[in-house]
C-alpha positions as CSV (number, residue, x, y, z in Angstrom):
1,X,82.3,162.6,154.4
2,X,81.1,165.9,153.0
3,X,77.2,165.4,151.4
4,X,75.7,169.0,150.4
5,X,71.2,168.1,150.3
6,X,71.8,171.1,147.8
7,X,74.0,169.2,145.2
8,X,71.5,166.3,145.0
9,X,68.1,168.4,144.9
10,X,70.1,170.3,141.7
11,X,71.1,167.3,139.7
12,X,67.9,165.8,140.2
13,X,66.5,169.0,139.0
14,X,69.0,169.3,135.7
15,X,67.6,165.7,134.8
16,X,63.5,165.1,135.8
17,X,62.5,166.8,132.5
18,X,63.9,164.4,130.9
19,X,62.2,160.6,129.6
20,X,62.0,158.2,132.7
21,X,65.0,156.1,131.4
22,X,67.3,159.0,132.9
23,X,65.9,160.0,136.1
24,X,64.2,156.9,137.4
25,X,67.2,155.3,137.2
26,X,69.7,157.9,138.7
27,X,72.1,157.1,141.7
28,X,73.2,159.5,143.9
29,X,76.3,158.1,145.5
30,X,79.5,159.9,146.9
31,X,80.7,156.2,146.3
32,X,81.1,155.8,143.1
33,X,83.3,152.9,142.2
34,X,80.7,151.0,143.7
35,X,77.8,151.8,141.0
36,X,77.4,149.4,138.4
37,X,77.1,150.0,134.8
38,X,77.3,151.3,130.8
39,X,77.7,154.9,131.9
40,X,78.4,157.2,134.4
41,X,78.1,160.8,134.2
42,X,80.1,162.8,136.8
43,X,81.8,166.3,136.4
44,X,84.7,165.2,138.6
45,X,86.8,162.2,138.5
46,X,86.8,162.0,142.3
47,X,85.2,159.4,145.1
48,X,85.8,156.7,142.5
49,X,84.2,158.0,139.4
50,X,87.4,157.5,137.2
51,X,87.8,154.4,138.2
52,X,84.1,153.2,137.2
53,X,84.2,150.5,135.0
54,X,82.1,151.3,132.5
55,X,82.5,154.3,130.4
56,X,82.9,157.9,132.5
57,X,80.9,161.2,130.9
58,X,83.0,164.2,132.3
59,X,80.0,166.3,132.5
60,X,81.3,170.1,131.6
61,X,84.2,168.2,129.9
62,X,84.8,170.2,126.5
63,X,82.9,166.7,124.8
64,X,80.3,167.2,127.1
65,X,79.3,170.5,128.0
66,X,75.7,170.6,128.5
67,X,72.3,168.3,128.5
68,X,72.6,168.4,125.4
69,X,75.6,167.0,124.2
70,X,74.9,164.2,126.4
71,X,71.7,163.1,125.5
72,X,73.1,163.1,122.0
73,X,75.9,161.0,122.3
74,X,73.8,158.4,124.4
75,X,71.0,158.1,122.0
76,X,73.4,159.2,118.9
């Protein structure tokens, strides 16, 4: 299994300005139709995360682009 330190140190990065209900509860997994939950938000549909249960957010998906879009639709 590939695991790039770099990947995780940036997504933690993208999300630790934002309120603690986002980033004190994120999960770094390469497993990820073993995560448990509303949402997931992944840019890839690999290592499981199209098969998640709950609802997938494609981050960079044309819906959800940035942050921003994001953050609105969850708290929209």
């Amino acid at each position: 299994m590939n695991f790039s330190p770099s990947v995780s140190i940036l997504t933690i990065r993208s999300v630790e300005h934002l309120d603690d209900v986002f980033h004190k509860r994120m999960v770094i997994t390469h497993c990820k139709h073993l995560c448990e939950g509303d949402y997931l938000i992944d840019d890839r549909g690999k290592n499981g995360a199209s098969e998640f249960k709950g609802e997938w957010i494609q981050f960079g998906s044309d819906r959800f682009a940035d942050w921003k879009s994001v953050l609105s639709y969850l708290l929209g």
